[in-house]
Predicted model as a PDB file, atoms N, CA, C, CB and O in Angstrom, pLDDT in the B-factor column:
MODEL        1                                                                  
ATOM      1  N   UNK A   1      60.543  42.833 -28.626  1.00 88.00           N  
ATOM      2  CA  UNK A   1      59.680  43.096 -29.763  1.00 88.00           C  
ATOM      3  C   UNK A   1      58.355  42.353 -29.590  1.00 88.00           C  
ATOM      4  CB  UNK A   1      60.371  42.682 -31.079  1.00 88.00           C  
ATOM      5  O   UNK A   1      57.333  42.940 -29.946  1.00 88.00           O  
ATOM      6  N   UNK A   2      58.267  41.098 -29.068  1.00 92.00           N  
ATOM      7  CA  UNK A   2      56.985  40.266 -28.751  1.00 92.00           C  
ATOM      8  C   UNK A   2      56.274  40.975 -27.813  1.00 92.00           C  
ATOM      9  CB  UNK A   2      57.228  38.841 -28.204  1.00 92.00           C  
ATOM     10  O   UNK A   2      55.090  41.195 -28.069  1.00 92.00           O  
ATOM     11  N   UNK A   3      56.688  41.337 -26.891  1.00 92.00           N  
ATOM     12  CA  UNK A   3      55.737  42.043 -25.753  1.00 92.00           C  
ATOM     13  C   UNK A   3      55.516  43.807 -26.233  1.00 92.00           C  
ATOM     14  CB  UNK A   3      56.684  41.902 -23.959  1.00 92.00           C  
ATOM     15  O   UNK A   3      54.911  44.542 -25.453  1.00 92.00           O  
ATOM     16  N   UNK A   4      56.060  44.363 -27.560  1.00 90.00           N  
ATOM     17  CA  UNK A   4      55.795  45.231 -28.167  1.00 90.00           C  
ATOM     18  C   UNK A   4      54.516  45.093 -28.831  1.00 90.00           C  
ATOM     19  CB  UNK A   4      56.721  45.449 -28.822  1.00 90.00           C  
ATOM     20  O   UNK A   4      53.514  45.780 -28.631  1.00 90.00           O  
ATOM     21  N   UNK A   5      54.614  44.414 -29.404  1.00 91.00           N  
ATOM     22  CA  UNK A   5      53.299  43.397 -30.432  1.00 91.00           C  
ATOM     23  C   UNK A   5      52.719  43.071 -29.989  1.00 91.00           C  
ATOM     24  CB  UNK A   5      53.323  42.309 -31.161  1.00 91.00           C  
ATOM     25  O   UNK A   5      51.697  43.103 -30.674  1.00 91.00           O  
ATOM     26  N   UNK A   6      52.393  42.339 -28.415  1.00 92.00           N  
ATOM     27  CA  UNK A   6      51.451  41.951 -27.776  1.00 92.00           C  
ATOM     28  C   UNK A   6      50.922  43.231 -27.242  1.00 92.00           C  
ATOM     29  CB  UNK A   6      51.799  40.944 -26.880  1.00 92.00           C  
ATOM     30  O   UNK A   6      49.740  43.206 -26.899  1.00 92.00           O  
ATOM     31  N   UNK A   7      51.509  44.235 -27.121  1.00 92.00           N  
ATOM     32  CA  UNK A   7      50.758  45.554 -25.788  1.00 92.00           C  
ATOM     33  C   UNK A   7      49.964  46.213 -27.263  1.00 92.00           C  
ATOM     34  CB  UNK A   7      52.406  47.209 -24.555  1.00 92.00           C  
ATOM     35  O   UNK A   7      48.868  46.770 -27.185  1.00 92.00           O  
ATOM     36  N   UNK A   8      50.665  46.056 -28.502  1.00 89.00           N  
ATOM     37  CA  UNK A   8      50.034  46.753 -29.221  1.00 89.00           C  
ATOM     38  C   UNK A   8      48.758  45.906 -29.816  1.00 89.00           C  
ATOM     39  CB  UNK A   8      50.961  47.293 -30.137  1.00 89.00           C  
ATOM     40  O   UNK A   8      48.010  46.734 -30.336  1.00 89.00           O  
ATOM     41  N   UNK A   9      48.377  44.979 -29.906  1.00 89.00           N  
ATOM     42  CA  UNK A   9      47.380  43.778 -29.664  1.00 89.00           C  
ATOM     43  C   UNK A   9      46.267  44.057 -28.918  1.00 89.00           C  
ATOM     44  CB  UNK A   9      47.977  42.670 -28.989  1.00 89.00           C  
ATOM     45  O   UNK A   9      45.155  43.806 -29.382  1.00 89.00           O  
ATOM     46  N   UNK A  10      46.395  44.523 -27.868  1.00 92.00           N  
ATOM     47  CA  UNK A  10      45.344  44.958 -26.144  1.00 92.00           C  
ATOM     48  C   UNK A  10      44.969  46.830 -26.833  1.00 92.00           C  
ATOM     49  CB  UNK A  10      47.005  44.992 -23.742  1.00 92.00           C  
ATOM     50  O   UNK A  10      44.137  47.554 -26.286  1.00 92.00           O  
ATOM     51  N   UNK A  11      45.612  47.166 -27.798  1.00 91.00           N  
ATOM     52  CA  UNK A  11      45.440  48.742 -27.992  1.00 91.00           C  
ATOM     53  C   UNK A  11      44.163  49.091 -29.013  1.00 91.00           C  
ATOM     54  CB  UNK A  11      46.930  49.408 -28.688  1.00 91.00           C  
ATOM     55  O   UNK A  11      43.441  50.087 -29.044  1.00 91.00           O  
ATOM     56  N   UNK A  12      44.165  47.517 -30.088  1.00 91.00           N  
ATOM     57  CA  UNK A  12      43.917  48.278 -31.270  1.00 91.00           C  
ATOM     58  C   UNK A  12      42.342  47.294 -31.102  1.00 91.00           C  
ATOM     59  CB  UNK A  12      45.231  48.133 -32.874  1.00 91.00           C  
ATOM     60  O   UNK A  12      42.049  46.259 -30.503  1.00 91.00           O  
ATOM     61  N   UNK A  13      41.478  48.419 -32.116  1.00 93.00           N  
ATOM     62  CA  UNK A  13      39.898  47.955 -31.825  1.00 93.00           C  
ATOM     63  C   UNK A  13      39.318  47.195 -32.826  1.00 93.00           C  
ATOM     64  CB  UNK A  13      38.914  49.121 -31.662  1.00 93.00           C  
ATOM     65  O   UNK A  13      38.237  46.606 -32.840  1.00 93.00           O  
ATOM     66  N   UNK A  14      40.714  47.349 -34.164  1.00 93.00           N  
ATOM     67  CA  UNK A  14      39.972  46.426 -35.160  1.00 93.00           C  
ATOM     68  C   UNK A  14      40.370  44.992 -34.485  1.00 93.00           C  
ATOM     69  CB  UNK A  14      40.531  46.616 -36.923  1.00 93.00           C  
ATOM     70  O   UNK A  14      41.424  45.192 -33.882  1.00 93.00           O  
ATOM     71  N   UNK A  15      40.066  43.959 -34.371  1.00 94.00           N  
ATOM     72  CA  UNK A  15      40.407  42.484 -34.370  1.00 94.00           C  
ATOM     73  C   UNK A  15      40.609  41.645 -35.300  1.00 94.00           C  
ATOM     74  CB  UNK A  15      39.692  41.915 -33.873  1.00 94.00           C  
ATOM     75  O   UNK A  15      40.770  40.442 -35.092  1.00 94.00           O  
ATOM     76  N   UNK A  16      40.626  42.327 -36.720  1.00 95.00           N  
ATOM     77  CA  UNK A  16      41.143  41.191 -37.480  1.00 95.00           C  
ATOM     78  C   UNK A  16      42.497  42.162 -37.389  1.00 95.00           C  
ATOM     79  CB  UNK A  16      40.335  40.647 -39.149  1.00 95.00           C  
ATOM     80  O   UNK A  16      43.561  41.546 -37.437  1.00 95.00           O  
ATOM     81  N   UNK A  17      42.566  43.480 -37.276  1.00 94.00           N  
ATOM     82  CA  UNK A  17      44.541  43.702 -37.055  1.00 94.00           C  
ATOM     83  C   UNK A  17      45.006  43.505 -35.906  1.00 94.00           C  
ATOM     84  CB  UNK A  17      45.238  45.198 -37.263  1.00 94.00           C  
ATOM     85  O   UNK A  17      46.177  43.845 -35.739  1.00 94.00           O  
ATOM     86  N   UNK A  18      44.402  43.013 -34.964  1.00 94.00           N  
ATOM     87  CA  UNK A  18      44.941  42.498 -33.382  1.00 94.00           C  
ATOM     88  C   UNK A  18      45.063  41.249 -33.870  1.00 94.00           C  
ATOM     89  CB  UNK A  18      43.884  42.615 -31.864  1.00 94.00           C  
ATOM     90  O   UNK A  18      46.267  41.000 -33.807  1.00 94.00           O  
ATOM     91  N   UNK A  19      44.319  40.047 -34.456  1.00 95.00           N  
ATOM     92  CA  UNK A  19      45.068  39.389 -34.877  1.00 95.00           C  
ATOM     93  C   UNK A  19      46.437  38.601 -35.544  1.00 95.00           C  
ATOM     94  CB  UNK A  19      44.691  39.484 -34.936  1.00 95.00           C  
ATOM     95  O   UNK A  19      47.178  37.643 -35.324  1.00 95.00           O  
ATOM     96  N   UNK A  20      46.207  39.812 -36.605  1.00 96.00           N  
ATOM     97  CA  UNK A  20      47.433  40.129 -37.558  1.00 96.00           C  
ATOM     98  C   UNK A  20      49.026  40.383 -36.509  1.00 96.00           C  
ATOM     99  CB  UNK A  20      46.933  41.806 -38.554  1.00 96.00           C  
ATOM    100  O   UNK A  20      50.054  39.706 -36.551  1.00 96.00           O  
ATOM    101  N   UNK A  21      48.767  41.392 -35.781  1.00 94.00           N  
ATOM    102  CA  UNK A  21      49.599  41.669 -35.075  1.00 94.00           C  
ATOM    103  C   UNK A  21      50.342  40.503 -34.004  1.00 94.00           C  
ATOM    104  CB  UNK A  21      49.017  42.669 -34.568  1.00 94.00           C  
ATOM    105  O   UNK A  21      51.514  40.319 -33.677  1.00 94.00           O  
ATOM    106  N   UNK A  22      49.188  39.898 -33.680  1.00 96.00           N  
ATOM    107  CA  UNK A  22      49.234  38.818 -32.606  1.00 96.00           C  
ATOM    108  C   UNK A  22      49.920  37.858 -33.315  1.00 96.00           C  
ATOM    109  CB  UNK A  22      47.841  38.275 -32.018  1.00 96.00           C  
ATOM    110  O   UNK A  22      50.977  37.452 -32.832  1.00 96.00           O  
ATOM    111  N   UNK A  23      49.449  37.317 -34.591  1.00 97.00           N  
ATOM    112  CA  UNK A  23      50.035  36.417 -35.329  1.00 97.00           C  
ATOM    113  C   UNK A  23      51.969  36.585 -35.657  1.00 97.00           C  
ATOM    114  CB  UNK A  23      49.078  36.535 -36.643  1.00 97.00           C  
ATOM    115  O   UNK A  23      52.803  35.701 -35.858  1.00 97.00           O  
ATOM    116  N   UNK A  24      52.096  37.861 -35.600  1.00 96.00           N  
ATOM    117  CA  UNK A  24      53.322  38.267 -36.153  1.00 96.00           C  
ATOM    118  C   UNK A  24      54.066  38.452 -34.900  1.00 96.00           C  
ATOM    119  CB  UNK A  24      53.261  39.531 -37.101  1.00 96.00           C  
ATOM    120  O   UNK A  24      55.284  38.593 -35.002  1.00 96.00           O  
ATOM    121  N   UNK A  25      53.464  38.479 -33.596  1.00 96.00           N  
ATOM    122  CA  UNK A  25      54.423  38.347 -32.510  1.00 96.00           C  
ATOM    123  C   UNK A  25      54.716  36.698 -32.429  1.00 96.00           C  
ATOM    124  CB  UNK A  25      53.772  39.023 -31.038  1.00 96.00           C  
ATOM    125  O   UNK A  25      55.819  36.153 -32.462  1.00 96.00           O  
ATOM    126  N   UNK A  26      53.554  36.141 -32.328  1.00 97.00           N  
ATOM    127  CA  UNK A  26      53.952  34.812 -32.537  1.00 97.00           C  
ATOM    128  C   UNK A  26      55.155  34.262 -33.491  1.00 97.00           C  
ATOM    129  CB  UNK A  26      52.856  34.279 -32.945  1.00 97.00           C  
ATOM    130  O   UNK A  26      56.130  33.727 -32.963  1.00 97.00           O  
ATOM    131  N   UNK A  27      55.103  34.348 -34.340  1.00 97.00           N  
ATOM    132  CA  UNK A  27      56.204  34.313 -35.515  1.00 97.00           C  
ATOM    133  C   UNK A  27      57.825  34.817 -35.064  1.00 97.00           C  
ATOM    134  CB  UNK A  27      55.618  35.419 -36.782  1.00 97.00           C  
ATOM    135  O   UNK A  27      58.875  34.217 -35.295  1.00 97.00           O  
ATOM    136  N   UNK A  28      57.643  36.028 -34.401  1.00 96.00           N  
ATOM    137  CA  UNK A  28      58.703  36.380 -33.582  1.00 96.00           C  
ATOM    138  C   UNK A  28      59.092  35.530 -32.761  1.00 96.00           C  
ATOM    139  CB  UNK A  28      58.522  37.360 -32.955  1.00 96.00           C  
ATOM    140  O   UNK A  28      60.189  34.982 -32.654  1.00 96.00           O  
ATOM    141  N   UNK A  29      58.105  35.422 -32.139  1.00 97.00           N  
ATOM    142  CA  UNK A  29      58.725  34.573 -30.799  1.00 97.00           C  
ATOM    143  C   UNK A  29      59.613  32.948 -31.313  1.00 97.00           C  
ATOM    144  CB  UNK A  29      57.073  34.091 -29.613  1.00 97.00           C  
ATOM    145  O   UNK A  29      60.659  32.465 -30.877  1.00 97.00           O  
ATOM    146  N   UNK A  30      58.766  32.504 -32.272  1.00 97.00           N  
ATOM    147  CA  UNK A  30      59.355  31.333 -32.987  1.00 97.00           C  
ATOM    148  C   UNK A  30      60.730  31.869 -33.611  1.00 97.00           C  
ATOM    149  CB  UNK A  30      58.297  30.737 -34.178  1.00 97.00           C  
ATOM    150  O   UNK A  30      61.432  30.861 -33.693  1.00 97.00           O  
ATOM    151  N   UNK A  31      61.278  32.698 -33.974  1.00 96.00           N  
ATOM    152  CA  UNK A  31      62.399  32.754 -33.983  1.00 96.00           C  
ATOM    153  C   UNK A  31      62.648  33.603 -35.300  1.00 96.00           C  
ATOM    154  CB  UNK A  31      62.940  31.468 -33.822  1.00 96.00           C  
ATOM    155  O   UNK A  31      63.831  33.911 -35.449  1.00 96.00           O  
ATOM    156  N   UNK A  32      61.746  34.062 -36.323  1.00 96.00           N  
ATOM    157  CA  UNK A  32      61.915  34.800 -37.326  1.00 96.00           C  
ATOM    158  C   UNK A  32      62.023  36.015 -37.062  1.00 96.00           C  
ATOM    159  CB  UNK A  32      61.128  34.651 -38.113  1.00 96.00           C  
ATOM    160  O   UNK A  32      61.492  36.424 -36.029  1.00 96.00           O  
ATOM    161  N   UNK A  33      62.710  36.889 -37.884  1.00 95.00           N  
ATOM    162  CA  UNK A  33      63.047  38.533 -37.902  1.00 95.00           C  
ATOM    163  C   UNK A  33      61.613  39.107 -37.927  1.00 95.00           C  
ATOM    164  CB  UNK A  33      64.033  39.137 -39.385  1.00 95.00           C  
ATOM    165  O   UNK A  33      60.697  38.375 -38.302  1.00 95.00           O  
ATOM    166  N   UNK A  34      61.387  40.299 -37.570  1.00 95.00           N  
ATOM    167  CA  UNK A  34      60.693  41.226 -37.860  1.00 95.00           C  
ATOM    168  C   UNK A  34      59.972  41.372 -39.200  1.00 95.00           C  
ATOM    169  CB  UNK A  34      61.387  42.094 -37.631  1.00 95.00           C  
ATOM    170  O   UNK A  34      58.784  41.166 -39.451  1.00 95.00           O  
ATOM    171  N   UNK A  35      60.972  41.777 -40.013  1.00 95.00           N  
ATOM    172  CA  UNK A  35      60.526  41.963 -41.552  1.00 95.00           C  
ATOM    173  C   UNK A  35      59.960  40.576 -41.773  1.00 95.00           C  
ATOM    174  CB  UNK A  35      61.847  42.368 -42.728  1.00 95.00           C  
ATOM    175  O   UNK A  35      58.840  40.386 -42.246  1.00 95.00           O  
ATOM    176  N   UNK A  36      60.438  40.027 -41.562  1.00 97.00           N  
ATOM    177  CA  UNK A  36      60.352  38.366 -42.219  1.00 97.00           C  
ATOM    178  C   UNK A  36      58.355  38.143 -41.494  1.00 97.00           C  
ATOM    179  CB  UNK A  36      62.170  36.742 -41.062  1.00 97.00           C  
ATOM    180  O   UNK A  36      57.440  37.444 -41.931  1.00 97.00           O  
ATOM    181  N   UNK A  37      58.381  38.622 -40.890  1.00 97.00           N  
ATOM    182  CA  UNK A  37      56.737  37.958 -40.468  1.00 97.00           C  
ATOM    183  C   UNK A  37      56.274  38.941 -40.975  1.00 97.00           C  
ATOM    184  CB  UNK A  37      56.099  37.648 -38.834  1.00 97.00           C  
ATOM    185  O   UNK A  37      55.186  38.763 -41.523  1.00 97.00           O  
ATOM    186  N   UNK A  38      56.875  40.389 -41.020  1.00 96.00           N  
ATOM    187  CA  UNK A  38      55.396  41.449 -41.592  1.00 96.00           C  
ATOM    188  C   UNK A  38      55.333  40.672 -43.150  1.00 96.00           C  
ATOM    189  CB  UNK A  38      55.812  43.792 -41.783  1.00 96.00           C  
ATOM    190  O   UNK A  38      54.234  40.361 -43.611  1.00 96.00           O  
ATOM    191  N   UNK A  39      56.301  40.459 -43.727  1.00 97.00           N  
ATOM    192  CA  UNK A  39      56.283  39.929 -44.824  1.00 97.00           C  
ATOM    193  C   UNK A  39      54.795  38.560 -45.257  1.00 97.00           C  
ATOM    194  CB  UNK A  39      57.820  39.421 -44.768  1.00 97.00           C  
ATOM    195  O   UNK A  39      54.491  38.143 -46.375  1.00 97.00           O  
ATOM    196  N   UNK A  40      54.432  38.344 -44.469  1.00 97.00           N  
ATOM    197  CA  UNK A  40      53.352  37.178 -44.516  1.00 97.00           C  
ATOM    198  C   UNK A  40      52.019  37.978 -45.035  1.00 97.00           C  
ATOM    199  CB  UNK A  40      53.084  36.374 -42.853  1.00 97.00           C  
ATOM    200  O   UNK A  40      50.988  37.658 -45.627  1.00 97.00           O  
ATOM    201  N   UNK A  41      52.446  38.898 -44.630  1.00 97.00           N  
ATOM    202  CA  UNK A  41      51.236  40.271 -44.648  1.00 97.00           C  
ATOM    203  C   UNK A  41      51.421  41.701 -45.878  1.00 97.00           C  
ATOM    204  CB  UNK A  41      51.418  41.147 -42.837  1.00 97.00           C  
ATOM    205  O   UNK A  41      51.616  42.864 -45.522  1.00 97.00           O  
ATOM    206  N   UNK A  42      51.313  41.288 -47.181  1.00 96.00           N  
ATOM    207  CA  UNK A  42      51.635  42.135 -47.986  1.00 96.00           C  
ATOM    208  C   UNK A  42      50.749  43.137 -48.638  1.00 96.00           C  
ATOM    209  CB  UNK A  42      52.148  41.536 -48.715  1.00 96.00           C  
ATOM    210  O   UNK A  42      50.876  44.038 -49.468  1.00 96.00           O  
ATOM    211  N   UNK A  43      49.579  42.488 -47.754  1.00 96.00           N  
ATOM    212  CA  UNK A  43      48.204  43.692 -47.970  1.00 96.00           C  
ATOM    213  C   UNK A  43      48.212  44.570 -46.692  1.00 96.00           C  
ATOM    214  CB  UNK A  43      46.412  42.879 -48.073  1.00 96.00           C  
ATOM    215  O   UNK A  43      47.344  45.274 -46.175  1.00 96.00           O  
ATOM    216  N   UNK A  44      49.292  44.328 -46.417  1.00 94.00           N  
ATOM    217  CA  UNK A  44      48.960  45.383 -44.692  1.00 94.00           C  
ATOM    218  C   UNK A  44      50.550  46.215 -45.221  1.00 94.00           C  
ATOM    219  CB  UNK A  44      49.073  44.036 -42.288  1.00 94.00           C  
ATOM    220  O   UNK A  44      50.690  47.408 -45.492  1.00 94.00           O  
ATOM    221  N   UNK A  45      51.494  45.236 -45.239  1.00 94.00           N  
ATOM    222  CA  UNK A  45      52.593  46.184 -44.995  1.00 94.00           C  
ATOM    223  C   UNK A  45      53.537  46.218 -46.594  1.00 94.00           C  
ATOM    224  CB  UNK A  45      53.595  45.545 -43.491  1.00 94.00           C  
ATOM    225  O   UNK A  45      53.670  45.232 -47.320  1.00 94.00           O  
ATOM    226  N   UNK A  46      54.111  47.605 -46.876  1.00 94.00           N  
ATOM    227  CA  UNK A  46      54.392  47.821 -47.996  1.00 94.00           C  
ATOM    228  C   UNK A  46      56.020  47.111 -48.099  1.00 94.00           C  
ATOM    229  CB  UNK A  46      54.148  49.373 -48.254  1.00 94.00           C  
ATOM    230  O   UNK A  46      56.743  46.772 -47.163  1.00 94.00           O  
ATOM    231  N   UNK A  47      56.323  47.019 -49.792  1.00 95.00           N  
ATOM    232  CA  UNK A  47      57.651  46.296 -49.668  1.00 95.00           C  
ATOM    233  C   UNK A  47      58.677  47.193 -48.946  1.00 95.00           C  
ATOM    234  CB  UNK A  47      58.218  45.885 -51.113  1.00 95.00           C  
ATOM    235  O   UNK A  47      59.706  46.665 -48.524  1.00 95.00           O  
ATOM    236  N   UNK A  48      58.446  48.657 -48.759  1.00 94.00           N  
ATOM    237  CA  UNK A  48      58.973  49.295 -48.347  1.00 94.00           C  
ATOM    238  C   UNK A  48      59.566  49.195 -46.939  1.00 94.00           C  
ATOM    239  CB  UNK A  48      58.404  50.003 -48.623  1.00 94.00           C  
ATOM    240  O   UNK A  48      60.728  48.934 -46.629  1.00 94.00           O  
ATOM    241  N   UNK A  49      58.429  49.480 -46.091  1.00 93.00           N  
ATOM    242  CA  UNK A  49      57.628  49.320 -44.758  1.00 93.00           C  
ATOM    243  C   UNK A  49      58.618  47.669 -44.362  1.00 93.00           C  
ATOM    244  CB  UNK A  49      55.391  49.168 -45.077  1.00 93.00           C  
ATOM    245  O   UNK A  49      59.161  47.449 -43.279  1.00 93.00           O  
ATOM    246  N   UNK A  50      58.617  46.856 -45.395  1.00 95.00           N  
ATOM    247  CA  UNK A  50      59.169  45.736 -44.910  1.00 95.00           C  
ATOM    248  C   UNK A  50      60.881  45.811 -44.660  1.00 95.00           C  
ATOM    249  CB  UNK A  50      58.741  44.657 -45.912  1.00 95.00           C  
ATOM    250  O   UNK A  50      61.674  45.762 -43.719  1.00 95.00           O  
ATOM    251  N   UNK A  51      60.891  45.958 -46.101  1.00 95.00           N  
ATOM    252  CA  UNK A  51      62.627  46.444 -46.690  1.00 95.00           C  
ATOM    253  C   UNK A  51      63.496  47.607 -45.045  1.00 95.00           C  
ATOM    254  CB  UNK A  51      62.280  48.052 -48.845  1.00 95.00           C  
ATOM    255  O   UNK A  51      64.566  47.378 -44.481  1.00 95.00           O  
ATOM    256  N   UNK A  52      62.498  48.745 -44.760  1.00 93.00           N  
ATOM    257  CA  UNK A  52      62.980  49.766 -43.521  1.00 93.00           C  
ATOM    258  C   UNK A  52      63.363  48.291 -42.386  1.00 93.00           C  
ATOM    259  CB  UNK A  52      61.307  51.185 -42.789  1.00 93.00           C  
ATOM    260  O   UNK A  52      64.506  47.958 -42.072  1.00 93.00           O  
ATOM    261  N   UNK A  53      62.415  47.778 -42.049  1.00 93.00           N  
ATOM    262  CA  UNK A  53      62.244  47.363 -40.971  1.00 93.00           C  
ATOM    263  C   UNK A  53      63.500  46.273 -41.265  1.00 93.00           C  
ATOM    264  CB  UNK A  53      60.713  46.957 -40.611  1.00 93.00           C  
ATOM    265  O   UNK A  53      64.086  46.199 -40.186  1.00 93.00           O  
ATOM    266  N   UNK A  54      64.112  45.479 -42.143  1.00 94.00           N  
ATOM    267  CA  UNK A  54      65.093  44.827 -42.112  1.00 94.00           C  
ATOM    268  C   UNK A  54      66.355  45.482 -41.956  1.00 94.00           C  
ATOM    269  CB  UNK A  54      65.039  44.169 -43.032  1.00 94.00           C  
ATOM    270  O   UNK A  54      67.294  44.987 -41.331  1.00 94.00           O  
ATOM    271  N   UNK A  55      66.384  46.927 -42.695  1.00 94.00           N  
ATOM    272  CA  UNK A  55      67.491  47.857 -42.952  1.00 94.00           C  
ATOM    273  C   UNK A  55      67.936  48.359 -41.439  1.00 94.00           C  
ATOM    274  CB  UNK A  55      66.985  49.156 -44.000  1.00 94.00           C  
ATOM    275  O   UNK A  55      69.099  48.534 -41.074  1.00 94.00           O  
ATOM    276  N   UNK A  56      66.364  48.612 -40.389  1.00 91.00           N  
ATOM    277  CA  UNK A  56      66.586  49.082 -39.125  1.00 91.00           C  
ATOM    278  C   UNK A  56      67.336  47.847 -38.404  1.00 91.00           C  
ATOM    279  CB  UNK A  56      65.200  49.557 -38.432  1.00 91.00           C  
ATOM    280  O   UNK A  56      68.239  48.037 -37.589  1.00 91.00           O  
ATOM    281  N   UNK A  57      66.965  46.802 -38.709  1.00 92.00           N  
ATOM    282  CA  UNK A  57      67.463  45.718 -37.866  1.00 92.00           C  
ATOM    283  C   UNK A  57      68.939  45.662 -37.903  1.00 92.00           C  
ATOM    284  CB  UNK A  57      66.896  44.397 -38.282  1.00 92.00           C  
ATOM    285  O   UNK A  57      69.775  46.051 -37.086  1.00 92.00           O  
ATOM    286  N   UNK A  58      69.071  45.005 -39.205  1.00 93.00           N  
ATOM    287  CA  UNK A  58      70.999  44.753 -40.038  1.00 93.00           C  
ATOM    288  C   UNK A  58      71.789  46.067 -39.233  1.00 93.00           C  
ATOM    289  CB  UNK A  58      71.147  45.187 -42.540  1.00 93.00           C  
ATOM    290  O   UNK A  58      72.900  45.814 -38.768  1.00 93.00           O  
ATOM    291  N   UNK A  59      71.280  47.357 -39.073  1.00 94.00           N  
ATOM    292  CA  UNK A  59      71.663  48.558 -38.770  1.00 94.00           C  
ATOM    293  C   UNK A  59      72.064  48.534 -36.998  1.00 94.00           C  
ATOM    294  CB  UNK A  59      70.420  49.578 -39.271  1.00 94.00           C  
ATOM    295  O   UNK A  59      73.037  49.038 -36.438  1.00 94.00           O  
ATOM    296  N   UNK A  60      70.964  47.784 -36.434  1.00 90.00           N  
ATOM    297  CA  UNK A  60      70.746  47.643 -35.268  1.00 90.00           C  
ATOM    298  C   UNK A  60      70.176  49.301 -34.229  1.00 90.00           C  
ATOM    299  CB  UNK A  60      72.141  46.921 -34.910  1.00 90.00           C  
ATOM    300  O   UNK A  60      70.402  49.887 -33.171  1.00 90.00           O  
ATOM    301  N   UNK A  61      69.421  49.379 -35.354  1.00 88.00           N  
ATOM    302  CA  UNK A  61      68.484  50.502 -34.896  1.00 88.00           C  
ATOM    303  C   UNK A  61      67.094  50.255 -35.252  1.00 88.00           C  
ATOM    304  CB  UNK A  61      68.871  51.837 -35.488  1.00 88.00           C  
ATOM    305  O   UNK A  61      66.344  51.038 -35.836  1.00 88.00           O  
ATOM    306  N   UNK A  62      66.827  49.058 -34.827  1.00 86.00           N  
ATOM    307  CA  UNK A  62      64.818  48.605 -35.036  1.00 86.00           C  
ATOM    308  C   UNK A  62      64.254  50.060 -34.300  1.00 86.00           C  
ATOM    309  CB  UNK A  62      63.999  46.631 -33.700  1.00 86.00           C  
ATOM    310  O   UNK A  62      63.641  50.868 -34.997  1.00 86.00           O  
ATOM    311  N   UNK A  63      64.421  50.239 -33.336  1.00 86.00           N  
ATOM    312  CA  UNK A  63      63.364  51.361 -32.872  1.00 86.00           C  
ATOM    313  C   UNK A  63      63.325  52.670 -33.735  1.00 86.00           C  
ATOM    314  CB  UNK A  63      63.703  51.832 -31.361  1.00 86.00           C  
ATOM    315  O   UNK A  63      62.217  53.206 -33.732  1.00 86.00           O  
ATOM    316  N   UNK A  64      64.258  53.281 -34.447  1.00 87.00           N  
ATOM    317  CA  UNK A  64      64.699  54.121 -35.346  1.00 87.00           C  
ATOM    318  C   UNK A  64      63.327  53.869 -36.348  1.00 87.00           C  
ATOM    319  CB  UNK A  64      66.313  53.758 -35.920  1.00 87.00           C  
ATOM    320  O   UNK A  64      62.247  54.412 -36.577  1.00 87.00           O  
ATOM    321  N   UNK A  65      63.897  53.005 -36.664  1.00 87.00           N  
ATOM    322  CA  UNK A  65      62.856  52.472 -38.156  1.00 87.00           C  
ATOM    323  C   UNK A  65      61.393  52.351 -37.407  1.00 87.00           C  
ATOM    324  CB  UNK A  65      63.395  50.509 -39.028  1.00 87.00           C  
ATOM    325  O   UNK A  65      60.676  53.279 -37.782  1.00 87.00           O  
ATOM    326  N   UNK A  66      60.826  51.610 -36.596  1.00 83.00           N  
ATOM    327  CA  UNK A  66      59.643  51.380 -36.025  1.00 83.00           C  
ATOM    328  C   UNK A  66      59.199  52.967 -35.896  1.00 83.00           C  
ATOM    329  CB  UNK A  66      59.757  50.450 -34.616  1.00 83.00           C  
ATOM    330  O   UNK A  66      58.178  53.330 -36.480  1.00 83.00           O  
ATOM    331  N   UNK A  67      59.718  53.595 -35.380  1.00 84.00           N  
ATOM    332  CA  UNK A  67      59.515  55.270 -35.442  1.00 84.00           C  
ATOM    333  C   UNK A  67      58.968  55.935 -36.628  1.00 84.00           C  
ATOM    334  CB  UNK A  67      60.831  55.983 -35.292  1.00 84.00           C  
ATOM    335  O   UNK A  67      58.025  56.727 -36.653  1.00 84.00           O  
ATOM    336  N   UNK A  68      59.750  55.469 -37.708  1.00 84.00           N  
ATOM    337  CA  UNK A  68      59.629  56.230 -38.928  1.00 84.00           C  
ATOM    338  C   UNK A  68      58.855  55.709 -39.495  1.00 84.00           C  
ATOM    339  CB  UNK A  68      60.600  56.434 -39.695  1.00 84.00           C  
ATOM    340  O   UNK A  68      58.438  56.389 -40.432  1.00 84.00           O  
ATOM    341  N   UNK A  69      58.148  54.210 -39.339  1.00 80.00           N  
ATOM    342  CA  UNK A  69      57.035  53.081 -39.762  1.00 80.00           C  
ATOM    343  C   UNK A  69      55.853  53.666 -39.299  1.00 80.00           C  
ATOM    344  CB  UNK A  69      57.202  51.533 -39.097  1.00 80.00           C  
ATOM    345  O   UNK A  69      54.899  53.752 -40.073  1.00 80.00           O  
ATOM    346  N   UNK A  70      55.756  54.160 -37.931  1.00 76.00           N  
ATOM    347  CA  UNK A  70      54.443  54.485 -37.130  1.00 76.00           C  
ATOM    348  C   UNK A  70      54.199  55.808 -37.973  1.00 76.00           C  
ATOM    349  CB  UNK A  70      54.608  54.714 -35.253  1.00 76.00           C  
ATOM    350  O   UNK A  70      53.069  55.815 -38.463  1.00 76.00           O  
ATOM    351  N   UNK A  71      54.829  56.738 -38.220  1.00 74.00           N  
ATOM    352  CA  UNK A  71      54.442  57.850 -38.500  1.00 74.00           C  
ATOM    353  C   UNK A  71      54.090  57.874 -39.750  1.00 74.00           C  
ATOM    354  CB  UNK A  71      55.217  58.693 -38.206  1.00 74.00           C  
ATOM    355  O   UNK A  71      53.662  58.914 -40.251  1.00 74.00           O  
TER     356      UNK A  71                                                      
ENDMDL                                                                          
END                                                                             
């Protein structure tokens, strides 16, 4: 998931959301869930958007959910 977040980091042209992003791989890497760092970010990502991404995890289908997040 960190080197997901980082490639998607090198993609995107705004830089305060390459930040954002960057920040939340970091957070990963320290050892928190997914949801749990978008969560820092509640003007970017919806309670929803957060709530999927924990549901994909517990489920053990993150890419499922990341799928249905992107679109």
């Amino acid at each position: 998931v960190v080197q997901a977040l980082l490639l998607v980091c090198q993609q995107l042209s705004d830089v305060r959301m390459a930040t954002i992003v960057e920040h939340i791989a970091d957070l990963v890497r320290q050892g928190n869930q997914l949801h749990v760092a978008m969560g820092y970010y509640p003007f970017i990502f919806s309670t929803e958007a957060i709530h999927m991404m924990q549901i994909g995890a517990q489920a053990g289908n993150l890419p499922l959910a990341l799928a249905a997040l992107s679109e």
